[in-house]
N, C-alpha and C positions, 0 to 999 in steps of 0.2 A: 181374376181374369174376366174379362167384359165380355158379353153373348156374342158378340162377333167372334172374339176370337176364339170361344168353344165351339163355334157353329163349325168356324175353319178349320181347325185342327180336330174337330169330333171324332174321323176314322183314326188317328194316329191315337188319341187320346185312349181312345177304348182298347190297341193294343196291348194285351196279357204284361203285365210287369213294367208297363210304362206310364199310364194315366196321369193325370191332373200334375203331380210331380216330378213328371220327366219333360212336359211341356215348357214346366216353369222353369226348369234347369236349359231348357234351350231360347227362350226367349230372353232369359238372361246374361247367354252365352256372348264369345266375339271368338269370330274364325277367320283367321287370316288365309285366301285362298289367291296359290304363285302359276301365275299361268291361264290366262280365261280361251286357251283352244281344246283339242279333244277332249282332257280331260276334265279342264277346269268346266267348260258351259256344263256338263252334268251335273258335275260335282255342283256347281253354283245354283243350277234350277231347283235341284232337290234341296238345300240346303236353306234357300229362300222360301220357298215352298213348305219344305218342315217349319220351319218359324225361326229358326237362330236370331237372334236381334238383332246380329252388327255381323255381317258380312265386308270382311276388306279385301278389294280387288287389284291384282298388281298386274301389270302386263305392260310394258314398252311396245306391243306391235300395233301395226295395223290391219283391218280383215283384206286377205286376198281372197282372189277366185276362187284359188284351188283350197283357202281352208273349208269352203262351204259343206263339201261332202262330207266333214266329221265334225265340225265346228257349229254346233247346234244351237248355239247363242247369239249365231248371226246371221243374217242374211243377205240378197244380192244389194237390195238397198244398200249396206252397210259397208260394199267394196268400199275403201280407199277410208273409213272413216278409224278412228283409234278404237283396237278392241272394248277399253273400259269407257267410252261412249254408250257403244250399242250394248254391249250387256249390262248397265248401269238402265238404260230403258227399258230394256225388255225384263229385268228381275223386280221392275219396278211395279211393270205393270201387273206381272205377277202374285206380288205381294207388296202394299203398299203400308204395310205394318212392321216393315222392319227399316233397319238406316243399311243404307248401304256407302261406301265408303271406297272412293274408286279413285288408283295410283296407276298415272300415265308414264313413270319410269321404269328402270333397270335399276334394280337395288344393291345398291353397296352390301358388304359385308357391315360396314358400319349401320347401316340401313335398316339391314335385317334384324341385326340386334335390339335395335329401338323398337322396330312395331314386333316384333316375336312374345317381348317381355309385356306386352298390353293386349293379348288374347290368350285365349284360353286353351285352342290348336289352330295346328297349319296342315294344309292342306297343298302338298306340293304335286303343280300339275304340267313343272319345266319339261325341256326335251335337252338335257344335258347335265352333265357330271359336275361340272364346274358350278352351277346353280342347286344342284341338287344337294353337294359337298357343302356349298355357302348355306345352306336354310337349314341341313341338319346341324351345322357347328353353333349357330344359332339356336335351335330347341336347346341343344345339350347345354348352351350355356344357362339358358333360361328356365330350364326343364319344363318342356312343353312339350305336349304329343304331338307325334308329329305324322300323317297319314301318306304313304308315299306311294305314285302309283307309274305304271311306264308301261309303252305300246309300241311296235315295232312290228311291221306287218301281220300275221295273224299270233301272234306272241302278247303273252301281256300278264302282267304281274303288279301285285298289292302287298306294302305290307305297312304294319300301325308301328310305330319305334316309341317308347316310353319311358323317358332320360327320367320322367318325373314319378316310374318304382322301379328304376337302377335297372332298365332292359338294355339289350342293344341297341349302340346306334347304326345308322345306315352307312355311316362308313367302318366299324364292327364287319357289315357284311361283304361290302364293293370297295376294292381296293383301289385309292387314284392313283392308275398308272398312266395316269397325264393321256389316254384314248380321247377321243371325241366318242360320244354316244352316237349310234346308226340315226339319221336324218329321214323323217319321211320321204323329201324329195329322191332320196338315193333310195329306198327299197320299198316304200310305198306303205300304205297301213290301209286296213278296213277299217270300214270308216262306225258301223255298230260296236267292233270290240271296244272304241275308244267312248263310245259312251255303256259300255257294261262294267267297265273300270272304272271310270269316273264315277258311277250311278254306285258302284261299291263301296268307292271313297265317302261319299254322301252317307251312305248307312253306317259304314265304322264312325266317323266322326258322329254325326246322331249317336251310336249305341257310347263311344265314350262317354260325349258332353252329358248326355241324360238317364247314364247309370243303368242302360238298357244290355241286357245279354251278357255275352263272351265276346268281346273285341278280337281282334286279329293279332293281341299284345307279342311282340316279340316273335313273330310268325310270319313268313312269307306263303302267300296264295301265288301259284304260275300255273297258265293256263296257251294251252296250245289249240285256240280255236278251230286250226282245220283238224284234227282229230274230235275236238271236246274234249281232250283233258286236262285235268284238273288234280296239282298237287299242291300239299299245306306241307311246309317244313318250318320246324323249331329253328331257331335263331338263339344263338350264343355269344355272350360278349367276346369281344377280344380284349385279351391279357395286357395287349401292346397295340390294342385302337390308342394311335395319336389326339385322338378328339376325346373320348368318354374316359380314359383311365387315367 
């Protein structure tokens, strides 16, 4: 590792149970990250920031007015421009040590399948079932971890799925009963909880990719911001998950 880059990662480095070798497992990592608004720009900052090598950014939108209040990867400049524009600049400027790798589409299920099997985790930051559905059938084929996270006004929930030590998948947990997921425009979101989610995402994948701690494996975190609380539940396979069994 060249004195720049200890210089840069020196505080993360000197973390208890991470040093010199969990660096080197993230700088050699590839993270595929689905969604660059609430949750992905965290997830993306911190992820660039830690050092992961190869950040892939996937996102079909453009930035609006109203993502600004939660969408941290953007700004007003960046109205009307394609999200993996402006956060392909701004991760750049941040850390110009790593590749970053930025997709202006909607990914096929065939789609996903191909870049799934060429990283190491996904990092899923959709606002819907039907993409959420399509990137977990993807880990499981590929068995890749997969970090899944979702915000809905002051509600918001994390959990890590692990097809690759026989965990649950995420549809094991959420059953598609063909619903649409609640839309921010229809009931609104805070706009910090969607980066304290995101910013969680960024440390589970960190603590995966570089061997660091106790992941969230198999494990839902939901948190109810306007109280503050905070519950962890165990996750179970299902006997008759159509996707994992």
């Amino acid at each position: 590792m060249k004195d720049e880059a200890l210089l840069r990662y020196s505080r993360q480095i000197m973390v208890r149970g991470f040093d010199l070798e969990g660096q080197d497992r993230l700088l050699d990592s590839r993270a595929l990250i689905i969604g660059l608004g609430g949750l992905g720009s965290p997830a993306s900052l911190y992820l660039a920031a830690a050092g992961v090598g190869t950040l892939i950014l996937a996102d079909d939108d453009v930035v609006d007015l109203t993502n600004l209040q939660r969408q941290i990867l953007h700004g007003t400049q960046d109205v009307g421009r394609p999200k993996t524009d402006s956060a392909r600049q701004r991760l750049a400027a941040l850390n110009d040590q790593i590749e970053l790798i930025t997709l202006n589409e909607r990914l096929t299920a065939e789609r996903l399948h191909e870049l799934v099997a060429t990283v190491d985790i996904v990092l899923d930051g959709s606002d819907n079932f039907a993409t959420r559905f399509a990137v977990n059938a993807a880990c499981v084929a590929a068995s890749k971890p997969l970090v899944s996270a979702a915000v809905i006004g002051l509600d918001g929930q994390i959990g890590v799925f692990r097809p690759d030590l026989d965990g649950p998948c995420y549809r094991c947990v959420f059953a598609d009963t063909g619903e649409e997921a609640q839309s921010c425009s229809e009931t609104g979101v805070l706009g910090p909880l969607t980066g304290v989610m995101g910013s969680l995402q960024a440390v589970e994948a960190v603590k995966v990719l570089s061997g660091l701690g106790e992941p969230l494996n198999s494990r839902l975190l939901v948190v109810d911001a306007l109280t503050q609380t905070w519950r962890r539940m165990n996750l179970q396979r299902d006997p008759n998950c159509p996707v994992c069994q």
